[in-house]
N, C-alpha and C positions, 0 to 999 in steps of 0.2 A: 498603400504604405507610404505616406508623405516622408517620415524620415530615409526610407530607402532609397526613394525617388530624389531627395535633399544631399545625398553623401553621393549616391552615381552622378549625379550633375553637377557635387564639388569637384570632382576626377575626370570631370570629363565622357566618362564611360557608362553609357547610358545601358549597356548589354551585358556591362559584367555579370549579374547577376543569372540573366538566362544561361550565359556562359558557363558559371558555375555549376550551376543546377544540373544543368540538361549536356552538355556538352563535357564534361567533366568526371571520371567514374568516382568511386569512392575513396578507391586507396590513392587515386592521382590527384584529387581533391585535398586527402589528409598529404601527402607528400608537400602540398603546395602551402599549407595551414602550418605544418609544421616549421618548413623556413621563416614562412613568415612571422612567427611568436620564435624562432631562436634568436632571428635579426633584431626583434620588437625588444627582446629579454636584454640585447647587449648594450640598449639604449639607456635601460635602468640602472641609475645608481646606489650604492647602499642605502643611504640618507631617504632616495625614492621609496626605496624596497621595505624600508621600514614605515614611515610614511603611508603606501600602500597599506601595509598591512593593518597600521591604527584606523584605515580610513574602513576598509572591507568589511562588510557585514557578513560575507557568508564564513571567514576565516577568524574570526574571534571567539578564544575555547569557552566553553561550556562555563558558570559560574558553580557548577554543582559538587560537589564532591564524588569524583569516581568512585573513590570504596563504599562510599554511601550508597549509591546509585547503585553498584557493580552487584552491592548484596541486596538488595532489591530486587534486579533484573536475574538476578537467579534464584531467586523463592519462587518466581513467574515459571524460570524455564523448568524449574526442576518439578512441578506440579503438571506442567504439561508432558512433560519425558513420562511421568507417571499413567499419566491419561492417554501414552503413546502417541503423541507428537515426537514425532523423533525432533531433536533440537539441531539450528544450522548453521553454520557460519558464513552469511553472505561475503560480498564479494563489496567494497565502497563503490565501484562501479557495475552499471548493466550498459549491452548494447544499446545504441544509440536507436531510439523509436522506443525502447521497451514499455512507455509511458502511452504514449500519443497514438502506436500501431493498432492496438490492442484494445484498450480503453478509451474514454471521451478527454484525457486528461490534453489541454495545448501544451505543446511543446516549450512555447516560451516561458513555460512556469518549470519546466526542467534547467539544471545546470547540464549546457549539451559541454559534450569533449570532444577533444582528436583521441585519432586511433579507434573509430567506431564505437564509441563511447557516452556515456553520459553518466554521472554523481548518481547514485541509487535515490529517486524522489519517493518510492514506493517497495516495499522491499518485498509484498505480494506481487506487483510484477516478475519480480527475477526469481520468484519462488515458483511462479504459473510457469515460466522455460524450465526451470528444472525440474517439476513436474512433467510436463512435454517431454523433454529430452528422456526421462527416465523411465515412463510410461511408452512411447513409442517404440525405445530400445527392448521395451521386453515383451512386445507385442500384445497392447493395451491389457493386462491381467483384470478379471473380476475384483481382486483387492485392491484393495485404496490405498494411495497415499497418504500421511499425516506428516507436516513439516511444522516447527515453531524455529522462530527466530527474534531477538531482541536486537533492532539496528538504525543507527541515527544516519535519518533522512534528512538529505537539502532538498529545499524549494526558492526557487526563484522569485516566487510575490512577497510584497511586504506586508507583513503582519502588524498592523496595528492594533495588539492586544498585552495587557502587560502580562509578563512573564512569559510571551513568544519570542523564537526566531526562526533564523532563518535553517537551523539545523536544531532536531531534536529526536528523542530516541522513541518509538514504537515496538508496542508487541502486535507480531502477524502470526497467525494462524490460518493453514490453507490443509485442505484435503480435494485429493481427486481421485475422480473415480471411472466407474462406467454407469452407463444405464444399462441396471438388469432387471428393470420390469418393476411397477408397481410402487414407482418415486422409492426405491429403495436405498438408494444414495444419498438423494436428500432428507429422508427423514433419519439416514445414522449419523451424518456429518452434522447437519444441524440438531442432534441431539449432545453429539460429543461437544462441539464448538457451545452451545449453553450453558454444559453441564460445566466447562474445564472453567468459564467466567462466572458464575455462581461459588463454585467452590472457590474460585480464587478470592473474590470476593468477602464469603460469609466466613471462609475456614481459615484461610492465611491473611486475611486483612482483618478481619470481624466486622466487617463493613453491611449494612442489612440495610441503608438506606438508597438501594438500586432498582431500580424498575426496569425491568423489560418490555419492549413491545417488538409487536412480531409482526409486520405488515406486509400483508400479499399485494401484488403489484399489478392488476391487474382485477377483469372482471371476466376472462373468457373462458368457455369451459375446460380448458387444460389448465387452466391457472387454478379454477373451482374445484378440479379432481385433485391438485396439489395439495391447497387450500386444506380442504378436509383428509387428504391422508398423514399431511406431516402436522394437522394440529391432535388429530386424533392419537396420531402414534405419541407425540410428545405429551401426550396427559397420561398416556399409559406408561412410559418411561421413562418419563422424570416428573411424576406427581407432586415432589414436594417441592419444583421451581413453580413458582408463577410467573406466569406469562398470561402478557396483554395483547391480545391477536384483532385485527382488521383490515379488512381487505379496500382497497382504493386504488383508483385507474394509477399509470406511471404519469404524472403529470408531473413535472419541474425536473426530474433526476431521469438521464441516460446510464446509468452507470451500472445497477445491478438487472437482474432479470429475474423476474416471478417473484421473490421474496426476499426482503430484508428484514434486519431483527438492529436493535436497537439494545445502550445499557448505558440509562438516564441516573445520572448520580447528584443526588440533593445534599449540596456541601453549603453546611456555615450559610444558610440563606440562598446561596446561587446554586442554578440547575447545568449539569455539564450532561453534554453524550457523550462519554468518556470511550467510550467502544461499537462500533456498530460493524456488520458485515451484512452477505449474503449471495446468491449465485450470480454467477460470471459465467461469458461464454468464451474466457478467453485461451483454455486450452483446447477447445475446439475449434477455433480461428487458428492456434497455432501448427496442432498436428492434423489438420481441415479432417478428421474424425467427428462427426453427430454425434455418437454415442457418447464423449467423454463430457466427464460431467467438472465442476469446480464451485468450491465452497472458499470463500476467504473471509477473513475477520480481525478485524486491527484496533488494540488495545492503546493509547495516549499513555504510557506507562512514563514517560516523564514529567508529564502534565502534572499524571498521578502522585507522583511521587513529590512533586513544589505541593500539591494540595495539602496531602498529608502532614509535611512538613514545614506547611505555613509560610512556605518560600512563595506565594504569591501576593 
């Protein structure tokens, strides 16, 4: 890390760092972080503070109209409360790791905080701990959970794309469950999770230019038993989606396990993934239980919503 090695050797202190890290707990870390940005804040003038803020990319509001937006994002939730997602109200922050523990994502693409904290980058993460949390308090039940939430995520990299930033809102979709034999969790979740963006799609939007595909990730024979139980179930139980299914090693992507699905939206000439999910093993990493299983799926609902509206 040449810039880190470049700022300890501006100060002289070639150790602070290890110091930090290793030497240092967390709450005595945040006590010491905290002084330092109250002392850092008293150095700041109005004129700064304003300044500051023309200059910040991640603190510049939204160009969109809330009530626009607002009655958007609840045509979504309210389709899903229907389909039984219960609907959620995160939190703008999760613990600090909730990104990088868990998932493949680097940390430095999160906005980190004090107070064991970090800006919500993924709001299926903080949906995977409450599942955890709620699932382990009642001593893993056979039933599933179903969560939806509508919430604007910060990310830390710079988008060069127009009509990106660095904060934008997201529809997430998670169910967890257990394994009870015979990929029975995955063939309901990823039934539900199809069915609730199809309908969103063809019924509330009248959108019919979406294609799914549904790609197994893998060629081993627990992938194959997959493979053919959740393509088989999903012909019998949602016969009038189509879906485009093929199986390929996990080559390029860390991030799901066994199967992903995909929902390719052909706008005005350009092609978007407007939506894509698939299983995760991260409520099993979190309450270290095998048996729980995890399904997540995350809709671009503001993307969606500039496209429709020719705000791109």
């Amino acid at each position: 890390m040449p810039l880190i090695d470049s700022l300890l050797a501006k100060i002289d202190a070639p150790d602070l760092l290890d110091i930090l890290v290793h030497r240092l707990s967390m709450s005595e870390l945040n006590s010491l972080f905290l002084e330092v940005y109250r002392q850092k804040t008293q150095q700041i003038s109005p004129p700064q503070l304003l300044q500051n803020y023309m200059q910040n990319r991640f603190v510049a509001p939204s160009p969109l109209s809330p009530l626009d937006l607002g009655q958007f994002e609840a045509k979504a939730l309210q389709l899903a409360d229907l389909q039984d997602f219960t609907p959620i109200e995160l939190s703008p922050l999760s613990p600090l790791g909730a990104c990088s523990v868990v998932a493949s994502a680097d940390q430095n693409k999160v906005v980190s905080a004090l107070r064991g904290t970090e800006v919500t980058a993924d709001a299926t993460n903080l949906l995977a701990l409450e599942c955890a949390k709620v699932r382990k308090s009642q001593g893993y039940p056979s039933q599933s959970l179903h969560y939806a939430t509508v919430h604007r995520h910060v990310r830390s990299q710079v988008f060069n794309f127009k009509g990106f930033s660095s904060h934008f809102k997201i529809l997430g979709l998670v169910s967890a469950g257990r394994d009870t034999g015979s990929f029975e969790f995955e063939k309901q979740s990823m039934a539900r999770h199809l069915t609730f963006y199809h309908t969103y799609f063809s019924q509330i939007l009248g959108i019919d230019s979406v294609k799914i595909h549904l790609k197994f990730l893998n060629t081993d024979t627990e992938v194959n038993r997959l493979a053919n139980s959740v393509d088989e179930f999903l012909r019998e139980k949602i016969p009038n989606i189509l879906i485009e299914t093929s199986q390929n090693p996990q080559v390029g992507q860390n991030y799901y396990q066994q199967l992903q699905f995909k929902f390719v939206l052909e706008w005005q000439g350009q092609v978007y993934e407007i939506a894509d999910g698939g299983l995760v093993d991260w409520t099993q990493k979190l309450t270290q239980n095998r048996k729980e299983r995890f399904l997540i799926s995350g809709l671009g609902i503001e993307l969606l919503f500039k496209l429709i509206h020719q705000l791109l």
